[in-house]
N, C-alpha and C positions, 0 to 999 in steps of 0.2 A: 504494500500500500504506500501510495507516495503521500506524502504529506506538503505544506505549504513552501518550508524551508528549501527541500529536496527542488521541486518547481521552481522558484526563486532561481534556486542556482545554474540550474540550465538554464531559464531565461537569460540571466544576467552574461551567458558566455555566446550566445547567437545574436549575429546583427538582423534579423530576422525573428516576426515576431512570431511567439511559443500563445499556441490557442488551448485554452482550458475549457468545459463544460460551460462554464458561467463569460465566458467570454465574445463578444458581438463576430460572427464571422465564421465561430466555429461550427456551425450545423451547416452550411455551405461547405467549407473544406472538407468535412468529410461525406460529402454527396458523392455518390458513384453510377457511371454509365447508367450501372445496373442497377431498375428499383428494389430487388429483391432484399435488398442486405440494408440496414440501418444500423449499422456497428458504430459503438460508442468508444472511441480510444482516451483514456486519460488526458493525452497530450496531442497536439498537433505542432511541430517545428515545420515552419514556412521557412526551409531555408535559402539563403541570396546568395548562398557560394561554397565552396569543397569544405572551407574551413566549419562551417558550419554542419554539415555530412558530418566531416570526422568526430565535430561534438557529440554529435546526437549518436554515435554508433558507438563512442567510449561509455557513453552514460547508459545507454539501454545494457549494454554488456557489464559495466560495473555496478546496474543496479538490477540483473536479472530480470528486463523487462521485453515482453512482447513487444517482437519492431517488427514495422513492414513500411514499405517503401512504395508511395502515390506518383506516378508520371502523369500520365494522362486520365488515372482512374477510370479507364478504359475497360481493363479485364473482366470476361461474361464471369468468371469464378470470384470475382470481386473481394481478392486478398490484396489490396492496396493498402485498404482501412481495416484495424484488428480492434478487438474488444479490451479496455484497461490495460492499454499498452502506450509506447512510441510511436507515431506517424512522423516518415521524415517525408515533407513534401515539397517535391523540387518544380513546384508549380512555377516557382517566382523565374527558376533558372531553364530557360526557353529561349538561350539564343543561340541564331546561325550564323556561322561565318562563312562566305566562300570564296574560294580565289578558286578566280575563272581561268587562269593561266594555267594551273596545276589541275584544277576540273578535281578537287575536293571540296569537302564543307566540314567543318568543326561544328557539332549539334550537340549543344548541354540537353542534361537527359529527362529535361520538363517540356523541351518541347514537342509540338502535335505536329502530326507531316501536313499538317495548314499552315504552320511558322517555317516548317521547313520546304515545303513549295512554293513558298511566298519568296521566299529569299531566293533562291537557285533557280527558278522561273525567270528572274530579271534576268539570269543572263543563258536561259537559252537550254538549262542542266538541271538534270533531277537523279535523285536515287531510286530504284526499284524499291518501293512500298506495298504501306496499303491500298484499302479501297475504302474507306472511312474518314474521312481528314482531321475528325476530333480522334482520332487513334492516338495515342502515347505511342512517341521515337520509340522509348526504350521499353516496352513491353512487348514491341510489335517485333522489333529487329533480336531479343533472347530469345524468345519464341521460334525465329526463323525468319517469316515475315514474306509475304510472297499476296502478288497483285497485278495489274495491268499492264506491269512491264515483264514479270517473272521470264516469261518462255525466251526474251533476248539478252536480258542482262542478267537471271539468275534470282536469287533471292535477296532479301535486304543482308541478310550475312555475309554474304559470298562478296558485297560488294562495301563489307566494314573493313577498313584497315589499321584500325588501333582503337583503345577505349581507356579510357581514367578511369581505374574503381580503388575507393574506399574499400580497404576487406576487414574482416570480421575482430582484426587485432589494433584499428582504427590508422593504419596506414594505408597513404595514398601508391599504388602502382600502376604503370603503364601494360599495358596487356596489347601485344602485336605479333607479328609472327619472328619476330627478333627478341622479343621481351615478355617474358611470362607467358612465354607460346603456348602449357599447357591450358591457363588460365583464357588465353586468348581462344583455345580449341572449346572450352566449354562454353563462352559466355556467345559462341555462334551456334546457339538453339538450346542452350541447356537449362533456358529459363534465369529468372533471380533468385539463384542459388546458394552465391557464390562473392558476393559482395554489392559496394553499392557503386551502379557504374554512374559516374557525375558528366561524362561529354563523350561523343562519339566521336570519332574520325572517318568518311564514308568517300570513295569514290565515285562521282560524278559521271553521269553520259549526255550526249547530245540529244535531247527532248523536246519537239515544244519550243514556242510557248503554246504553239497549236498542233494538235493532233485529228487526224480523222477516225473519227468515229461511226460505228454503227447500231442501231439500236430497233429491235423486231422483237412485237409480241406477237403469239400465237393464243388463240383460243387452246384451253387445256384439252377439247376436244381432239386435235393432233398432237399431244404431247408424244407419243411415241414416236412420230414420225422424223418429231423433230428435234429429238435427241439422238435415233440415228443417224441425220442429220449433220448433228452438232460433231457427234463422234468422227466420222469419215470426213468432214470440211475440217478438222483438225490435223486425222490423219494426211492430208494433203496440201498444207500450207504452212510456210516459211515460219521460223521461229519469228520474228517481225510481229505476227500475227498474234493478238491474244484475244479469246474468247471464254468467258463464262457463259454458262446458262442456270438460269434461276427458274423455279418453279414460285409464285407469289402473287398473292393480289394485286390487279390494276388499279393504280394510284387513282381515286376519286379526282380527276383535275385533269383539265385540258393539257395535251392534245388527245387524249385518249377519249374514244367513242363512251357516249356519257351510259348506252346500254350496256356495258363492258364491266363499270366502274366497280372495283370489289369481288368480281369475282375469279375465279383462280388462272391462272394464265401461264403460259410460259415463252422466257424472252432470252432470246440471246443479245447481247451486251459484248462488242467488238471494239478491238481497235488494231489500228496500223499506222506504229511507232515509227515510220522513215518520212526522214523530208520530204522524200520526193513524191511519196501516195497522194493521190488524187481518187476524186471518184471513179475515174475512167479508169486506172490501170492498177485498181487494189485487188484483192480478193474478196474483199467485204461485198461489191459489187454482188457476187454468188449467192450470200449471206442475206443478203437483203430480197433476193429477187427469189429465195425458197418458199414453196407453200403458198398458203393466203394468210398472209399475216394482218390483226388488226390495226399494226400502225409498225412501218417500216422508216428509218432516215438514218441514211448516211449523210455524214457533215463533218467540216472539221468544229471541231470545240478546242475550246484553250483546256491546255492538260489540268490546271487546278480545277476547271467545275469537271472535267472527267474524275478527277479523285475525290468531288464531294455529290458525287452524281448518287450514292444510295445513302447518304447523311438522312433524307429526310425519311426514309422509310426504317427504319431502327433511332427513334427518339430516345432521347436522354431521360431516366428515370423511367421508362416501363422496364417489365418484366420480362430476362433473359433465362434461356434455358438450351444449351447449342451441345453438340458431340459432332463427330466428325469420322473418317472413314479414309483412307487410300486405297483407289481402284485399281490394280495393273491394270485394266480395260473395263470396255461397257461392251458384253456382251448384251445379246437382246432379252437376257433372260432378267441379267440385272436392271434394265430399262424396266419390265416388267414388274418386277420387283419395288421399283423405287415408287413406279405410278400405282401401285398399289397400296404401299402407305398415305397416301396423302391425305385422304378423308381419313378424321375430320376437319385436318389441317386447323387446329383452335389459334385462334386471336385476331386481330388487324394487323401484324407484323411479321407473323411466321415466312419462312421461304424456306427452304432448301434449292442450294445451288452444285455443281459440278464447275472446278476449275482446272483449269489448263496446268502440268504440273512435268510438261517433258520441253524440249530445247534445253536449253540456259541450267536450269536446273536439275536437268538429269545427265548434265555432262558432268558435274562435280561426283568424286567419288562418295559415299557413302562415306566412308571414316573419316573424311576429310574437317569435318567438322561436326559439333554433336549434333545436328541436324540429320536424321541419317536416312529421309525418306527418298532416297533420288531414282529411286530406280521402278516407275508408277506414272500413269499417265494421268492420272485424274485424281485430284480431292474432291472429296465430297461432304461441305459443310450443313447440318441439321439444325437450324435456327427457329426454333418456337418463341415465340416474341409474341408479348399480349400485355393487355393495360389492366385488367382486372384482377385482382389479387385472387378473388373468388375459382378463378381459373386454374390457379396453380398445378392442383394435383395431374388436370386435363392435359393442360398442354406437356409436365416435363413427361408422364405415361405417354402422350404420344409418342415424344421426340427419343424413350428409351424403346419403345417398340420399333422405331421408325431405326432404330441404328440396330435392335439388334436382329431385324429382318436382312438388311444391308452385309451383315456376319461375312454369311459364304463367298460374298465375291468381293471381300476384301483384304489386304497383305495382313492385316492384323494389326498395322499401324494406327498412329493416332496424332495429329498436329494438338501441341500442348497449349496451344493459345485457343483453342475450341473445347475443352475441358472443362467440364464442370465444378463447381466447390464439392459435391460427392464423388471424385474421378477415382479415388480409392487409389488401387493399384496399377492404372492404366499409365501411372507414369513413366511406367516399366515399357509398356510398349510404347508410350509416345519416340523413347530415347532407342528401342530395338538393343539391335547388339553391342550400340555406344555408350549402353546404360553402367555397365562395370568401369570403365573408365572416368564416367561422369560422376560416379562414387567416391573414387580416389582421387581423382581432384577436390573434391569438397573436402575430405576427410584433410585434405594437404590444408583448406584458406580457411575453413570452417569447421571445424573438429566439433565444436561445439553447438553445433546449428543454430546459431544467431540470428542466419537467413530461413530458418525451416517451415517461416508462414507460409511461404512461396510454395513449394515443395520438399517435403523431406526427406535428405536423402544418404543420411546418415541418422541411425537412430543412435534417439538417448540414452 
């Protein structure tokens, strides 16, 4: 139990201010993506720089307290915020630097890839991300991290070249492939494990500021068609190329046929990342001109509203409930399969989508880094999303039936950033055969699992 004194004194050592229960500001800090979770931590440290980090990790560790570390408070498992513990939230620290000459960017680990595609946009460069723009940098790139550019440039890890972390003994190290190389092998996909990373270092590609896009829904009534569809225009198009497809309701709102509005639908969602695509000579052209779709456009768009392009459909503070899947393939049986979970499909925000997960990404080797899913053509994300509390038990029964139908025709893997707060022992498969390794790394920064809100992975 802390007391007044104990509080005092960490306040008194962060140039950033320490949010208590009774203090203006603290039930907003600890809000999360996710409405599910209303965790009450002791303390919030809003900290403004490493030096403040390193307070806040000497004092949780010399005073035996639950920490856990807020980015973007983004995560569907929603372990940012802990119960009568440490929050160290690196909200405040969200800036980018990038030199365009070198085609890197320095990205403190508060910031959203909104701050970091704002910045690297002006001149023309972006990192392989997500597909959410209020995502957290740093939960999305331990994770792995994989999006609209995946299949040419790889994943957000593949394309990290060094990181600051804070670890468990309250020292600052450099983690690259020259420097705490093992620590650098973990923290590309091993989750927050393993300390606290304060700024990224990430390589840059030529992106943008405009991309062409393409965007086709289908009545669910052809969903089978147009998943085989999706699979063979995969199977025959240039890494350049990236396409998801999403099963989801049609956003109530123009342009979309207002007969349409709410009910279940399926869209492919493309793009083609080269300067020189136009509509004439893309393959989207293909894409757009399958089936009878109820609302087809190819167009360029500037890559930032491409990456805040499903922002509105998963709103901040409903109810998340996600798992997740890797397909070597989609055979027609698993198509079969997936369209026959859908009903009841429970909430206004559920979808389930298939994404693109070979090029870029399946050139890397497997041990290469703890990420070890490279060798799979398709993830396959389960997202029950609903606004009614009343719903709870409906939609995550869905989304557990809905993955463990999905079983047979999957490698057995699991992307740790689609994990539930019940994920139990699936953290075993999220990491595959790099999970022994991922062990003794920790047991090396974190003997004591300091970091083990996140995932535990050394027991006490």
């Amino acid at each position: 139990m802390l007391d007044t004194t104990m509080t005092e004194a960490l306040a008194g050592q962060l140039r950033g201010n320490l949010l208590t229960p009774d203090v203006p500001g603290y039930d907003e800090a600890r809000a999360l993506f996710n409405g599910m979770f209303d965790r009450k931590p002791s303390m919030i440290a809003q900290c403004t720089g490493t030096a403040d980090v390193i307070t806040c990790v000497n004092f949780a560790r010399e005073n035996d307290l639950p920490l856990t570390v807020k980015g973007g408070g983004h995560g569907v498992a929603g372990k940012a915020i802990c119960d009568d513990g440490l929050v160290i939230d690196l909200t405040s620290m969200n800036g980018v630097l990038v030199d365009p000459e070198l085609k890197t960017a320095q990205v403190q680990a508060g910031a959203t890839l909104a701050d970091l595609d704002h910045e690297t946009q002006k001149f023309g460069l972006a990192v392989p991300s997500g597909t959410d723009s209020r995502t957290g940098v740093a939960g999305l790139t331990l994770g792995g991290g994989y999006g609209h550019l995946g299949r040419r440039f790889g994943l957000t890890v593949d394309n990290l070249l060094a990181a600051d972390v804070v670890t468990a003994d309250g020292s600052l190290v450099r983690a690259s492939e020259n420097d705490n190389a093992d620590l650098f092998w973990a923290l590309r996909g091993g989750g927050g494990n393993f300390g606290v990373v304060t700024s990224f270092e990430f390589r840059l590609h030529e992106v943008g500021p405009e991309i062409l896009t393409a965007q086709c829904f289908h009545l669910f009534d052809d969903a089978r068609e147009v998943m085989q569809f999706y699979r063979d225009f995969l199977a025959d198009t240039p890494k350049e190329i990236f396409c998801v497809c999403l099963v989801l309701r049609v956003p109530p709102m123009p342009p979309f046929p207002e007969e349409h509005h709410g009910k279940i639908a399926v869209a492919l969602v493309a793009n083609d990342s080269r300067s020189e695509a136009t509509e004439e000579n893309s393959p989207l052209r293909k894409l757009a001109a399958f089936g009878k779709p109820i609302l087809s456009v190819v167009m360029p768009m500037q890559f930032t509203a491409l990456q805040s392009n499903f922002d509105a459909g998963f709103p901040k503070g409903a109810r998340y409930y996600w798992k997740g899947h890797y397909l070597p393939d989609l055979p027609d049986e698993a198509i079969d399969t997936l369209l026959a979970q859908t009903e009841p499909f429970p909430g206004e925000f559920t979808a389930y989508g298939l994404e693109a997960m070979d090029g870029a990404i399946s050139e890397v080797d497997p041990s290469a880094t703890a990420f070890p899913h490279r060798n799979t053509r398709f993830g396959l994300g389960i997202f029950a999303n609903w606004a009614d509390e009343s719903r709870d038990d409906e939609a995550i029964a869905w989304a557990r039936r809905f993955h463990e139908a999905l079983e047979p025709f999957s490698t057995g893997g699991s992307y740790v950033n689609y994990l539930a707060v019940d994920a139990g022992d699936k953290f075993r498969e999220a990491y595959g055969a790099n999970f022994e390794r991922l062990r003794e790394i920790k047991q090396r920064h974190d003997p004591q699992g300091l970091f083990d809100a996140h995932q535990r992975l050394v027991a006490k």
